[in-house]
N, C-alpha and C positions, 0 to 999 in steps of 0.2 A: 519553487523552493526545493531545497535536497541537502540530506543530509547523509552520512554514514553512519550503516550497522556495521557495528564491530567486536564481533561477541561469538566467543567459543573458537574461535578458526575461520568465522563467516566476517566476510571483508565487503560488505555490497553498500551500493547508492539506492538509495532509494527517495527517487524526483515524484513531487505534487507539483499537478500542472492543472489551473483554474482556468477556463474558456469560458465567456460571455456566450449566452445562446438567447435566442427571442425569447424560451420561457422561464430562463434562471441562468443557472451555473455548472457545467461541464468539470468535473473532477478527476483527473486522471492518475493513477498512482501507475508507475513502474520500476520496478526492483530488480536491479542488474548486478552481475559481480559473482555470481555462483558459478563453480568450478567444474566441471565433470565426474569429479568426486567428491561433491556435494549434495548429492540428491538426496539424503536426509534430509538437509537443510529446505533445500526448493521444496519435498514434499510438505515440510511445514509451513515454510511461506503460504504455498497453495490452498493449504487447509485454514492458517489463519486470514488470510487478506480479507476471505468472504465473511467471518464472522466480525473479525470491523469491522466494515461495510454493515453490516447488518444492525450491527449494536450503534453505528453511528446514524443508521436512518430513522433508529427510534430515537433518540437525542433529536436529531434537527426537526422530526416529527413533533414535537412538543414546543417548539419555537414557534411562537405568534407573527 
């Protein structure tokens, strides 16, 4: 699945890619489209991506 962010000047895809593995499910997020004068932008991606991550592993943590 992928969608476009498009917000402020920042023009990027960002693809969810789901792999089957023997113990569950492989999630891959990648976000492309940032410019070379965009590193504001990328420095924030960088900072946000892990705190999803984090607040979604306590979500699926609570899944029975």
């Amino acid at each position: 699945m992928s969608y476009t962010w498009d917000a402020m000047g920042l023009e990027s895809v960002v693809t969810l890619t789901l792999t089957p593995t023997s113990t569950g499910t492989l999630l891959r997020v990648e976000q492309t489209g940032f410019r070379p004068d965009q590193q504001a932008f990328y420095q924030g991606a960088k900072a946000g991506w892990p705190r999803f991550f984090a607040a979604l592993d306590q979500v699926l943590g609570r899944i029975d």
